[in-house]
C-alpha beads as a LAMMPS data file, in Angstrom:
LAMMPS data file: protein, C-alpha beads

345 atoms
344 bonds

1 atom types
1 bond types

-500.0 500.0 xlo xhi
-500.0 500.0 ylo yhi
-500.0 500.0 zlo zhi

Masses

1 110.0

Atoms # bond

1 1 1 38.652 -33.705 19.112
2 1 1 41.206 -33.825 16.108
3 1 1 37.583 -32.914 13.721
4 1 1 36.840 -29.766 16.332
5 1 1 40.511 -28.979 15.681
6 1 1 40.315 -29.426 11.935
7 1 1 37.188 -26.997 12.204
8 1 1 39.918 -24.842 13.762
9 1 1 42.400 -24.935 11.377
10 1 1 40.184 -24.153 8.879
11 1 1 39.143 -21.095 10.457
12 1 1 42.808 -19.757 9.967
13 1 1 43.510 -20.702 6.717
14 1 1 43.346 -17.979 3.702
15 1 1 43.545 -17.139 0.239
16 1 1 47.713 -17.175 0.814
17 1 1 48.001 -21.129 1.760
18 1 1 48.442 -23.497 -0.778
19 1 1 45.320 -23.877 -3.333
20 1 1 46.129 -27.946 -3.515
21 1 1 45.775 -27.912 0.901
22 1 1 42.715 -25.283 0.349
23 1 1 41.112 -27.927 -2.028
24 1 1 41.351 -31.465 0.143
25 1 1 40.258 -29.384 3.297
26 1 1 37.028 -28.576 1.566
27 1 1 36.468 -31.999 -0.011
28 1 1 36.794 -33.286 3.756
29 1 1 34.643 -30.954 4.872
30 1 1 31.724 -32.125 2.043
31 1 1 32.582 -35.315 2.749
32 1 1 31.315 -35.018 6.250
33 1 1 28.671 -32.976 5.810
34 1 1 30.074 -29.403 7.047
35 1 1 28.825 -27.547 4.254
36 1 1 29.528 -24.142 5.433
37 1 1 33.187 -24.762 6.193
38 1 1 33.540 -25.953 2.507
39 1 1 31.938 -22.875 1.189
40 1 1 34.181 -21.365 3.219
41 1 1 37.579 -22.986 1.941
42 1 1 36.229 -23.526 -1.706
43 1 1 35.760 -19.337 -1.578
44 1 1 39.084 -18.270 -0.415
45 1 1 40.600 -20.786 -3.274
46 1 1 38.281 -18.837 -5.711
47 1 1 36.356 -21.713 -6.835
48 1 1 33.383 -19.744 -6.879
49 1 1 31.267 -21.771 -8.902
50 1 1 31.932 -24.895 -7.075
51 1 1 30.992 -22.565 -3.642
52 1 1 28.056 -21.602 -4.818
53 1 1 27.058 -24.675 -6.544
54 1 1 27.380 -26.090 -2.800
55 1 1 25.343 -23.963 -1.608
56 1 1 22.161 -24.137 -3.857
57 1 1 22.776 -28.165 -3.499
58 1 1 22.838 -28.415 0.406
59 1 1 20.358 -24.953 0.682
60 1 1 23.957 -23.537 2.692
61 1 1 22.662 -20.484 4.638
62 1 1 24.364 -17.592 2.863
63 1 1 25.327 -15.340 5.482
64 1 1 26.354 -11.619 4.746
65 1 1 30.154 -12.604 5.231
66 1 1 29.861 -15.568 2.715
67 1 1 28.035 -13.621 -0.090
68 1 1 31.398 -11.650 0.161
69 1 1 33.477 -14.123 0.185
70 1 1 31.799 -15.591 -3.227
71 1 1 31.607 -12.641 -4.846
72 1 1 34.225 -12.864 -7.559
73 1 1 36.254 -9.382 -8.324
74 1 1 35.033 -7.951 -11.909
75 1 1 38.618 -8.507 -13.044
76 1 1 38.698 -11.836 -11.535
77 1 1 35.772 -13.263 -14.473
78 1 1 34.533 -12.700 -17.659
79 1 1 31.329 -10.052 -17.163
80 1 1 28.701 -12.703 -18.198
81 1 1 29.929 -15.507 -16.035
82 1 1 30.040 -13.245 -12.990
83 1 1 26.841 -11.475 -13.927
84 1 1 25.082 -15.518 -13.899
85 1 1 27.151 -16.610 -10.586
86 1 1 25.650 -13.497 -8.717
87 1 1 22.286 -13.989 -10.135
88 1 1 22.153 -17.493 -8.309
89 1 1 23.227 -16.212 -5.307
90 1 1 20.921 -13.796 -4.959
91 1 1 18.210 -16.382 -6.087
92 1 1 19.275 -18.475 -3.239
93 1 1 19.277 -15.950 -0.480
94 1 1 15.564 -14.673 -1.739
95 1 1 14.885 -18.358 -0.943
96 1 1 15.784 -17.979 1.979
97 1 1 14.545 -15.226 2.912
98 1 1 17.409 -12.676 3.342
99 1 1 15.882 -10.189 0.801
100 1 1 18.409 -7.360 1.523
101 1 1 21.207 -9.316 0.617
102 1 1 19.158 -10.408 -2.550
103 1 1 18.614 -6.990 -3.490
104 1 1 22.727 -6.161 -2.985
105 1 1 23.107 -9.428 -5.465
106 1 1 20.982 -8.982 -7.320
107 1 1 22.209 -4.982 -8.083
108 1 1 25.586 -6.345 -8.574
109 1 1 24.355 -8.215 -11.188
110 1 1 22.863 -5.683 -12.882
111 1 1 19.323 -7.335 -12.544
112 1 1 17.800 -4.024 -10.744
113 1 1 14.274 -4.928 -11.058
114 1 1 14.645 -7.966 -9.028
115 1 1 16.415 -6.465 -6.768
116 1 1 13.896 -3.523 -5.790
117 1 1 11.310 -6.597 -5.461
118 1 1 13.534 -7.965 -2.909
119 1 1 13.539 -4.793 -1.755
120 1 1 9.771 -4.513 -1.441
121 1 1 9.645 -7.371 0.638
122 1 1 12.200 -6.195 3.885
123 1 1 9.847 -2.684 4.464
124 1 1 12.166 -0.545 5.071
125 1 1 10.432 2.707 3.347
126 1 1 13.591 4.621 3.293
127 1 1 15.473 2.367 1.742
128 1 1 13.355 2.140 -1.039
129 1 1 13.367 5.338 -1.594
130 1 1 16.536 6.017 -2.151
131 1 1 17.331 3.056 -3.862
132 1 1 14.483 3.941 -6.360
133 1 1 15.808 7.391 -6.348
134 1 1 19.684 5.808 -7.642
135 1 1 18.078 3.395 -10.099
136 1 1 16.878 5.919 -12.234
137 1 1 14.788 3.072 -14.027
138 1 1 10.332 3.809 -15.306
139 1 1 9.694 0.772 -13.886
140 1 1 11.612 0.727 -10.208
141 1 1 9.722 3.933 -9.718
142 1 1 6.517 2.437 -10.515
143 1 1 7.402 -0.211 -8.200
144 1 1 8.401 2.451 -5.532
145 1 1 4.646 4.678 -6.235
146 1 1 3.245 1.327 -5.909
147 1 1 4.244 0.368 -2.868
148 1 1 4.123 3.474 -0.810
149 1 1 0.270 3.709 -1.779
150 1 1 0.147 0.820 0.702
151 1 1 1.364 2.939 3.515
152 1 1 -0.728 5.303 5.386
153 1 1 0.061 8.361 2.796
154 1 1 -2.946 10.179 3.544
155 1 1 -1.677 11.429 6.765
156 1 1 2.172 11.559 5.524
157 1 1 2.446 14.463 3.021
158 1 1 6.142 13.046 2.569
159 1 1 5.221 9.944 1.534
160 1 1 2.247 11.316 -0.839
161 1 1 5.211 13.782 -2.529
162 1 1 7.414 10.633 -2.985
163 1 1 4.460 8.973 -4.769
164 1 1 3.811 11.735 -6.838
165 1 1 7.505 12.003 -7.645
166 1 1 8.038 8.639 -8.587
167 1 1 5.019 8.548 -11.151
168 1 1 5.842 11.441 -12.604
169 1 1 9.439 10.191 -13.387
170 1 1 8.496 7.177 -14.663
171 1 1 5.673 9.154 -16.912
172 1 1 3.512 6.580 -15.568
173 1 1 0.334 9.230 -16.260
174 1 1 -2.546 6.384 -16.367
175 1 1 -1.222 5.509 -12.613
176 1 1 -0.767 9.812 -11.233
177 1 1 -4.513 10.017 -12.747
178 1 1 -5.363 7.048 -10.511
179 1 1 -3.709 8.301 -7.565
180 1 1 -4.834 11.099 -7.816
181 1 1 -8.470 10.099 -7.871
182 1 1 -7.775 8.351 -4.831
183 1 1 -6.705 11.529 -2.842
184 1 1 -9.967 12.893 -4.064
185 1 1 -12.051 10.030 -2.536
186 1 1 -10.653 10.413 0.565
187 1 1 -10.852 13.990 0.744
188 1 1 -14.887 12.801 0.399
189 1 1 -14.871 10.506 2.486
190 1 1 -12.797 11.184 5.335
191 1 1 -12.342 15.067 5.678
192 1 1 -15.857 15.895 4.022
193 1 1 -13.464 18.420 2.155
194 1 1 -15.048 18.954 -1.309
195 1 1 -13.140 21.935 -2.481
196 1 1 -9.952 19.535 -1.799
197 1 1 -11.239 16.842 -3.934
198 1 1 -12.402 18.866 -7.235
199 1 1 -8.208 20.360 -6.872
200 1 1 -7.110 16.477 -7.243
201 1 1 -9.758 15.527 -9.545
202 1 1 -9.189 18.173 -11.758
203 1 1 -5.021 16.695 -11.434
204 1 1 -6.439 12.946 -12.256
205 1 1 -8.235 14.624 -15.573
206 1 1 -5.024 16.370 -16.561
207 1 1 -2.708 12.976 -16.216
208 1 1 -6.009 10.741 -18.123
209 1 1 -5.875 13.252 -20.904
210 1 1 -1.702 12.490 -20.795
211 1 1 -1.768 8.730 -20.884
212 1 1 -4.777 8.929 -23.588
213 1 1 -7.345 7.892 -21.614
214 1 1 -10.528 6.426 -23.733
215 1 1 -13.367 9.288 -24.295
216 1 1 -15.728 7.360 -22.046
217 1 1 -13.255 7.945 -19.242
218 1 1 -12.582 11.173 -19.875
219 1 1 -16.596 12.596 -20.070
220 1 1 -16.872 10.049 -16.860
221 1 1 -14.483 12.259 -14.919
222 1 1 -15.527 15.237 -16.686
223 1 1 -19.372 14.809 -15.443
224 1 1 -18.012 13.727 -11.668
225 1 1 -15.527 17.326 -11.693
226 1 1 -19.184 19.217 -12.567
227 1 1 -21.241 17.353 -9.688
228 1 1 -18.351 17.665 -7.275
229 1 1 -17.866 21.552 -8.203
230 1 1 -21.459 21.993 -7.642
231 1 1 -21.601 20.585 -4.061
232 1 1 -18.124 22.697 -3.334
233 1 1 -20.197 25.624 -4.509
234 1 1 -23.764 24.718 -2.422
235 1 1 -21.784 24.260 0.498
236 1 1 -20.019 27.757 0.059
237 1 1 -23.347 29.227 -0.347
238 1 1 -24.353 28.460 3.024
239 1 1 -22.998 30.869 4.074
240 1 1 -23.959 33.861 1.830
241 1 1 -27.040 32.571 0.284
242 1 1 -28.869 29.569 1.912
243 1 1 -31.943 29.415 0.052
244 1 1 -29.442 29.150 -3.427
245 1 1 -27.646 26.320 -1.518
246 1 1 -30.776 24.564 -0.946
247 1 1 -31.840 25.202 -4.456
248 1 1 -28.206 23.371 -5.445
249 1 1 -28.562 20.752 -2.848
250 1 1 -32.185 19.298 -3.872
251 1 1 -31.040 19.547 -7.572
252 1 1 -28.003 17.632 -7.157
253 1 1 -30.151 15.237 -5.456
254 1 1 -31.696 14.808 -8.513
255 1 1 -29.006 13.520 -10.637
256 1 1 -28.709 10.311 -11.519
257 1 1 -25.030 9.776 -11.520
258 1 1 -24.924 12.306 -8.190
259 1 1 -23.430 8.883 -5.945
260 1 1 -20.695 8.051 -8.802
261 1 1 -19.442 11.583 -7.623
262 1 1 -20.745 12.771 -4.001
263 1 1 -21.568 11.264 -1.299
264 1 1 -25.629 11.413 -0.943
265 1 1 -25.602 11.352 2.897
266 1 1 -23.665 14.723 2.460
267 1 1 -25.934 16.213 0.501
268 1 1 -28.887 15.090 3.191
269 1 1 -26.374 16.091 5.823
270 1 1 -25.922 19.266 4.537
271 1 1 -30.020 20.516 4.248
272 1 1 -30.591 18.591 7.792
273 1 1 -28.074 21.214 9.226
274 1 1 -29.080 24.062 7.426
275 1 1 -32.732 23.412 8.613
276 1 1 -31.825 22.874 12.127
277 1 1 -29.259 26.097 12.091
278 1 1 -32.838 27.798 11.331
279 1 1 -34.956 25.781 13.735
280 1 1 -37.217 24.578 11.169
281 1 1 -37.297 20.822 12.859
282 1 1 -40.614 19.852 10.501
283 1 1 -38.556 20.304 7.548
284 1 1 -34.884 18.800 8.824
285 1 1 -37.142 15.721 10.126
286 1 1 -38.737 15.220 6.433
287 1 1 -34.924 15.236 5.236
288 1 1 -34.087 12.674 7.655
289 1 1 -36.870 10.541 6.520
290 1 1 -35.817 10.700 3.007
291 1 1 -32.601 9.338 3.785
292 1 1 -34.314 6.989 5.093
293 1 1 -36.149 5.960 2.213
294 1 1 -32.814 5.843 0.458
295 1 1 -32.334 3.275 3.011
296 1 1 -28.859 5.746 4.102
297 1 1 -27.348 4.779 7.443
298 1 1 -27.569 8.222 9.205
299 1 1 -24.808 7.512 11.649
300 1 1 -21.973 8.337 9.757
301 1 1 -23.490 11.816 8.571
302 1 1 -25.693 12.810 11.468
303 1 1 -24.485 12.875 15.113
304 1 1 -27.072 10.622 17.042
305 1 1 -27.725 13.922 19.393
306 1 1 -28.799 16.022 16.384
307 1 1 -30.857 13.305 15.234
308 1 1 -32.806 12.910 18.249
309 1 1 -33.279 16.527 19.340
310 1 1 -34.600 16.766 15.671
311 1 1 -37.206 13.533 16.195
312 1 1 -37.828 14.921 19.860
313 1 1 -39.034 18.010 18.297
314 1 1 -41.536 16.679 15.683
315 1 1 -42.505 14.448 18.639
316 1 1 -41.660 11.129 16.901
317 1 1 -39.699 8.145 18.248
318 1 1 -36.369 8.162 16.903
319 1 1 -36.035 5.302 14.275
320 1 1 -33.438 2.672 14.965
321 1 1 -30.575 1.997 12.251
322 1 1 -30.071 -1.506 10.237
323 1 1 -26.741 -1.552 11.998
324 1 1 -27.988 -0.871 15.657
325 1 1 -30.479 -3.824 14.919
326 1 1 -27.773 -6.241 13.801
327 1 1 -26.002 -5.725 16.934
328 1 1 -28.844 -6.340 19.037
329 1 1 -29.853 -9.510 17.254
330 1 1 -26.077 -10.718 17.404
331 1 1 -26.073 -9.912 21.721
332 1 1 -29.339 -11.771 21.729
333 1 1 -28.080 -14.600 20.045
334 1 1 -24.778 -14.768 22.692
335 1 1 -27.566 -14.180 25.537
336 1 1 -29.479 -17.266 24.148
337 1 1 -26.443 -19.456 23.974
338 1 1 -24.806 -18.324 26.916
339 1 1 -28.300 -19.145 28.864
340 1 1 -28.403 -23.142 26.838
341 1 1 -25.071 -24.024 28.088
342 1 1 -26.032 -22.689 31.923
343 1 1 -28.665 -25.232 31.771
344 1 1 -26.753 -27.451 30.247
345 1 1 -24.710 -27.366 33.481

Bonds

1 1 1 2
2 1 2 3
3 1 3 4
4 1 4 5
5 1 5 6
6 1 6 7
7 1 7 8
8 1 8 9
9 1 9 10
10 1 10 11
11 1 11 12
12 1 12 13
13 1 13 14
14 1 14 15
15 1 15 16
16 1 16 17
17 1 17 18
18 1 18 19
19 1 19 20
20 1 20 21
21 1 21 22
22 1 22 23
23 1 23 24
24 1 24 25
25 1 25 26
26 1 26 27
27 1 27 28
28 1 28 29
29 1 29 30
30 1 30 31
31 1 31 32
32 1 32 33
33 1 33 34
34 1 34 35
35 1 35 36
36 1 36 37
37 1 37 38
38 1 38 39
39 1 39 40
40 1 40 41
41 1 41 42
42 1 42 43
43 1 43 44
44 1 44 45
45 1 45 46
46 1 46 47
47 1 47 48
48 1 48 49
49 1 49 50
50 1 50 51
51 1 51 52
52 1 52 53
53 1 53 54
54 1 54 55
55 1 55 56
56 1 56 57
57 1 57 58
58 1 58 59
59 1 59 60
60 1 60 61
61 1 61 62
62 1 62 63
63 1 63 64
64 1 64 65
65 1 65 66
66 1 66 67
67 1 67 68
68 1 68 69
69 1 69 70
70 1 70 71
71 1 71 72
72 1 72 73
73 1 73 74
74 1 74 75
75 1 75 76
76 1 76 77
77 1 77 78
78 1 78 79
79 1 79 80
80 1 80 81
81 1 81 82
82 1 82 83
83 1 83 84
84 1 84 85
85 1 85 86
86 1 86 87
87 1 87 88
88 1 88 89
89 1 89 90
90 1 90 91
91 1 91 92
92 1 92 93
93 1 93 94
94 1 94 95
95 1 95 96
96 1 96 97
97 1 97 98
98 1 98 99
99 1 99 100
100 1 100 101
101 1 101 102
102 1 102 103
103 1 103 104
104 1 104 105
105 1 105 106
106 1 106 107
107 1 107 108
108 1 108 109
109 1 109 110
110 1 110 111
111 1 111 112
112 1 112 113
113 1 113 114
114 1 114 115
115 1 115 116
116 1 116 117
117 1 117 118
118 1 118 119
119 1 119 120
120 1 120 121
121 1 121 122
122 1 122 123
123 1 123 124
124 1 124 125
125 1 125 126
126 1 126 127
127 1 127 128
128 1 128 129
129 1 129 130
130 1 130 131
131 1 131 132
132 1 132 133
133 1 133 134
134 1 134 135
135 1 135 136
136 1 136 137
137 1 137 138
138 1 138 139
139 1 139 140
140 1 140 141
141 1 141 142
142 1 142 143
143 1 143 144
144 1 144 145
145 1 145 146
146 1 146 147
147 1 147 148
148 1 148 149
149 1 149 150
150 1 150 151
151 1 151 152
152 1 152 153
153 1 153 154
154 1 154 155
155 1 155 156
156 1 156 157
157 1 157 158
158 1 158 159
159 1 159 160
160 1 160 161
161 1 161 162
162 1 162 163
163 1 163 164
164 1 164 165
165 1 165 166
166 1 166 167
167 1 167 168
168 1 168 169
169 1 169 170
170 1 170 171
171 1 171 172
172 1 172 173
173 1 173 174
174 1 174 175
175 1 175 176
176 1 176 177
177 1 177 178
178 1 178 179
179 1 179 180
180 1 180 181
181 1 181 182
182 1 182 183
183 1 183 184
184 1 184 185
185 1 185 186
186 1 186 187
187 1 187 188
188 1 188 189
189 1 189 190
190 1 190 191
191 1 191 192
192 1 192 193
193 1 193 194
194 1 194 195
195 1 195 196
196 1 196 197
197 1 197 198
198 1 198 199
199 1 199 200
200 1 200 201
201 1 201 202
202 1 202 203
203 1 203 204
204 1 204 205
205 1 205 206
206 1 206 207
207 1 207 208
208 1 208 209
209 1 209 210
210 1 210 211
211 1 211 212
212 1 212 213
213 1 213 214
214 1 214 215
215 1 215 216
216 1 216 217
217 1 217 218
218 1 218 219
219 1 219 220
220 1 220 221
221 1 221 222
222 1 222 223
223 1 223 224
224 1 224 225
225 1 225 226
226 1 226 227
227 1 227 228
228 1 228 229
229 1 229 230
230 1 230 231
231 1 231 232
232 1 232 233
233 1 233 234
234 1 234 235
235 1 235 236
236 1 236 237
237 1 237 238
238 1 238 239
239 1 239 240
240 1 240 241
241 1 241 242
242 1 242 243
243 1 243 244
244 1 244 245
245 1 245 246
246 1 246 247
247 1 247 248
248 1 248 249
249 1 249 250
250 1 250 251
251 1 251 252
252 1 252 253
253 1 253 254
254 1 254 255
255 1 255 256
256 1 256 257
257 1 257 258
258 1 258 259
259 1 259 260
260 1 260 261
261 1 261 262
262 1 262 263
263 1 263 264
264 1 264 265
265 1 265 266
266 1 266 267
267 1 267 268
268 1 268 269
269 1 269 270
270 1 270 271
271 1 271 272
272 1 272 273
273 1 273 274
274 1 274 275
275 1 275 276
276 1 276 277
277 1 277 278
278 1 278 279
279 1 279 280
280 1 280 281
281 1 281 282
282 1 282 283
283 1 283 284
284 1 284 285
285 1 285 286
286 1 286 287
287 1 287 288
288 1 288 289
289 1 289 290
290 1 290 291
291 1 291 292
292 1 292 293
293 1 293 294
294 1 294 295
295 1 295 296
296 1 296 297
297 1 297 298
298 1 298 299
299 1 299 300
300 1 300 301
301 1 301 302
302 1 302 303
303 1 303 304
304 1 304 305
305 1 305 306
306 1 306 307
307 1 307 308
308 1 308 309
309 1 309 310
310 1 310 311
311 1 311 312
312 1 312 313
313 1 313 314
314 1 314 315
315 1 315 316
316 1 316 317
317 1 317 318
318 1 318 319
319 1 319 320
320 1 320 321
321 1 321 322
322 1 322 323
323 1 323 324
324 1 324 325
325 1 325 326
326 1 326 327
327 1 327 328
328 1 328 329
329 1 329 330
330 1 330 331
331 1 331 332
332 1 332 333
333 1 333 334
334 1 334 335
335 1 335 336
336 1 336 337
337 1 337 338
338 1 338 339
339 1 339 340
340 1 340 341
341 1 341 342
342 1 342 343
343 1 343 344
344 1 344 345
């Protein structure tokens, strides 16, 4: 009862009472083991070192409250000694795990790098934002760019604006000529759109040329904006003059770099279609088979319908795909052990 009330008295005492009673409260309080009620007292009696030596020693969870109370006033200690005490609080509450009150530490102690890193770890996309947006710093808003390309950008032109923002800021041209060769690739490879992709290649070779990019790199992305542009234009030409696509189409098929650039199956994809729109099956069947013999999985260019309308045409059996054949061996296999352990029983 009288330490309950102790832990009561404490409660009410402040930075008004008598440093000396301050003092042998919180040496009881180590003495016993109540760590957080020494922090406590040792704070209001500004012995901030001693506080937040306590708390590294005893791994004292630093609640929002305490950080406060430790926090020393700027006229209260000499810039460098403040700068050091706040540094190892905010080391200690990244230890454990409170990375928002990290970052605040950390910021007060000028240390804004670590403290956007801290940042990085709670999530909270908005709050990174605008704290990358206050820094002002090249290398927070790499950090920023950096992390939002591990959010679903793609399908959040906010986000992909942010990213674009934050590179450009930080003149980080190597990493906006990266990016934007990503956007490209999945213009390819999820939207099909090639007239998209050439815009945001043609973007990456204007931020490699910035950051100095190597000639090799350059001609590389120079030679994948011409095979890209030429697909763009076949499959424009569909439209207004299909034997020119086709012409374009079984050319490009004859590059050798054409897969560092487009995807083949679109190329296929796109003379299978044409062939069908003119219900020439022979011919969209012989395309089919040569993505075959390219050993392309049809599925993700071809809908299975078109595929077997074409075969049902040419009256062939449609072929099965590697991947329908590795599922059917894997349900065999469960068949087979699900049938050992019945007679096991």
């Amino acid at each position: 009862e009288l330490f309950d009330s102790l832990r009561k008295i404490a409660d009410d005492l402040n930075a008004d009472c008598d440093p000396e009673v301050l003092a042998r409260c919180a040496e009881f309080f180590m003495q016993h083991e109540q760590h957080d009620k020494a922090v406590h007292l040792l704070s209001i009696s500004k012995q901030f070192e001693r506080a937040v030596d306590l708390c590294c020693e005893h791994n004292v969870k630093v609640t929002d409250d305490m950080a406060e109370r430790m926090t020393p006033d700027k006229a209260a200690m000499e810039a460098t000694s403040r700068a050091n005490l706040l540094l190892r609080m905010a080391k200690l509450c990244k230890k454990q795990g409170s990375f928002q009150l990290a970052c605040k530490k950390f910021t007060q102690a000028g240390d804004k790098v670590k403290a956007m890193k801290c940042l990085l770890k709670c999530g909270d996309t908005e709050k990174i934002a605008f704290f990358a947006g206050t820094a002002r710093q090249p290398e927070i808003y790499v950090l920023a760019a950096n992390y939002m390309q591990s959010l679903d950008w793609h399908n959040d032109p906010e986000i992909m604006k942010q990213i674009i923002t934050f590179y450009s800021k930080a003149k980080a041209y190597d990493k906006l000529s990266a990016f934007y060769d990503a956007c490209a690739q999945v213009e390819i490879d999820e939207y099909r759109d090639y007239e998209k992709a050439v815009g945001a290649l043609r973007e990456s070779h204007k931020f490699l040329v910035k950051s100095n990019g190597t000639t090799d790199q350059v001609s590389e992305l120079d030679l994948r904006i011409s095979l890209v542009e030429r697909f763009a234009e076949a499959r424009r030409l569909a439209k207004t003059d299909a034997d020119k696509m086709v012409q374009c189409c079984q050319e490009l098929l004859q590059e050798e770099d054409i897969e560092a650039a487009v995807r083949v199956g679109d190329v296929y994809a796109q003379l299978v279609e044409h062939y069908i729109t003119q219900q020439d099956n022979v011919k969209a069947h012989k395309v089919i088979e040569q993505m075959r013999q390219r050993q392309i999985i049809l599925s993700p260019y071809l809908d299975k319908e078109l595929v077997e309308q074409v075969y049902a045409a040419v009256g062939e059996p449609v072929p099965r795909e590697e991947n329908e054949n590795a599922v059917d061996e894997v349900g065999d296999d469960i068949d087979e052990e699900i049938r050992s352990e019945e007679g096991d029983d």
